[in-house]
Residue, then its C-alpha position, 0 to 999 in steps of 0.5 A: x959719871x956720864x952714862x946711865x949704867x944702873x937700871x933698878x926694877x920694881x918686882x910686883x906689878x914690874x917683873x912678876x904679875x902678882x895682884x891676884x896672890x897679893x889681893x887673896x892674901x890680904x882677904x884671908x889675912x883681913x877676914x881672919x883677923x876679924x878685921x874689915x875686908x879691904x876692896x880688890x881696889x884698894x889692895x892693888x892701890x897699895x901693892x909696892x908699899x912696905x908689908x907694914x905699910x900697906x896694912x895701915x893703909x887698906x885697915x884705917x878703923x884697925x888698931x895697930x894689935x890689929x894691923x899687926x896681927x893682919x900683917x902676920x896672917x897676910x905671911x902666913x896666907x902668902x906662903x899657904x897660896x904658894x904652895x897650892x898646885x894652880x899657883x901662878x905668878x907669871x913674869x910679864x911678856x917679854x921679861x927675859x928678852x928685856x933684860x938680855x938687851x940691857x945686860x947686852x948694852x952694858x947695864x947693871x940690873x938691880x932690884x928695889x922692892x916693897x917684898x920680902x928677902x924671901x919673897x924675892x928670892x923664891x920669885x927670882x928662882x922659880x922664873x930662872x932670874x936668881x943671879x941676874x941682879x946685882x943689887x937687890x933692895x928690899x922691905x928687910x933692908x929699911x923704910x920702904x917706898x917712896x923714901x929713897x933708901x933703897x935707891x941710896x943703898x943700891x946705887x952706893x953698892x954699885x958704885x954708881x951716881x943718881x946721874x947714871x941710874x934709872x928706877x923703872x916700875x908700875x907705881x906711884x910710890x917707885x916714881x916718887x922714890x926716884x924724885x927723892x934719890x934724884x934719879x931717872x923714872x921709867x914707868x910702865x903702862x902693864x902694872x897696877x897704877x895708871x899711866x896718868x898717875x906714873x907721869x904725875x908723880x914723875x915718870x919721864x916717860x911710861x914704856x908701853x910693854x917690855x920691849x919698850x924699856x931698853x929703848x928709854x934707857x937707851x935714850x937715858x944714857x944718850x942724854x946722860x952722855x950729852 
C-alpha cells in the first residue's frame, strides 16, 4: 500500500462531546456504590479508556467487589441520563463537513472507541452517522486503549496496512494505541487532553478544529505516496 485510505476516529471527545454525561454518570455511579467520588478532573482524564478501566483508575482505595459494582450503576446511570429530555451530547462544529471531505478524497472512515457497541450505536443515530463507518471497533470487541487491538482489528477488516492508515482522537491513550499498531496519530486540540500531551505521547501533528483534519490527512497520503 502507498497512500493513507483509512482514517479511524475516536468517538468521545472526537466526534460527540460527551464529558458532561460521562462525568454525572461516574458520580451517581461512585456516590451509590458508596464509594469515593472522583474529581470532574480525573473523570475527564480517563474518558477514551475501557469502562473497566476507567473505574480502576478514578476508585484506586475501591475493592475490585466495588469497582465492579461502580462499573454496573455507571450503565445503569448512562442510560437513565440519555433518556432525560435536556439530554445533550452534541457532535463537535464541523463534524459532518469533515467527514463528507474524507469520504470525497476517497478515504475509508472507521471508528476505535473506549464505549459500548450500544454506546455507539445510539450516538451514531441520533446524529445521522449510522452507516457511515466501515469498521467500527470498540470496548466489546477486546482490550482497550492504548493496546493496539482495536487498530489490528480494523485495518485487518479493511484490507489495509499500518502504512495506509490514520488514528485521529483527543487522548492520550488514542495516540499511544497508534505508536503500538504503528500507524499515522492525528490529535485534536477540541477534546479533553492537551495539546502538549497529544504530542508527547506521539501525534504528528494536533489539528486545531475539524476542518483542519482532511488537510493532515491529506498530507498523510502525500507522504505516504512519496
Amino acid at each position: 500500500m502507498t497512500t493513507l485510505c483509512l482514517a479511524v476516529f475516536d468517538v468521545d471527545g472526537t466526534l460527540v462531546d460527551s464529558q458532561h454525561n460521562i462525568v454525572a454518570a461516574m458520580a451517581m455511579a461512585c456516590q451509590a456504590a458508596g464509594v469515593t467520588v472522583p474529581s470532574d478532573d480525573a473523570t475527564r482524564a480517563i474518558i477514551g479508556l475501557s469502562l473497566d478501566e476507567a473505574v480502576a483508575a478514578v476508585t484506586p482505595s475501591a475493592t475490585p467487589d466495588q469497582q465492579a459494582r461502580v462499573a454496573d450503576l455507571y450503565k445503569q446511570a448512562f442510560v437513565s441520563l440519555r433518556a432525560r429530555p435536556d439530554h445533550d451530547e452534541p457532535l463537535f462544529p464541523g463534524v459532518h463537513a469533515m467527514l463528507d471531505r474524507l469520504e470525497a478524497d476517497g478515504v475509508l472512515l472507521g471508528i476505535a472507541t473506549g464505549k459500548s457497541r450500544r454506546g455507539v450505536d445510539v450516538a451514531l443515530e441520533r446524529h445521522g452517522l449510522d452507516g457511515r463507518f466501515l469498521s467500527i471497533q470498540t470496548a466489546d470487541d477486546g482490550p482497550g486503549k492504548p493496546h493496539p487491538g482495536m487498530l489490528l482489528r480494523a485495518m485487518a477488516s479493511l484490507g489495509t496496512d499500518p502504512a495506509g492508515t490514520v488514528m485521529i482522537g483527543d487522548t492520550t491513550f488514542d495516540m499511544q494505541m497508534a505508536r503500538a499498531a504503528r500507524t499515522d496519530a492525528i490529535g485534536v486540540a477540541w477534546g479533553y487532553h492537551p495539546a502538549a500531551a497529544l504530542l508527547g505521547a506521539g501525534a504528528r501533528v494536533v489539528a486545531a478544529d475539524c476542518d483542519a483534519v482532511p488537510l493532515h490527512v491529506g498530507g498523510a497520503r502525500a507522504v505516504a505516496a512519496s
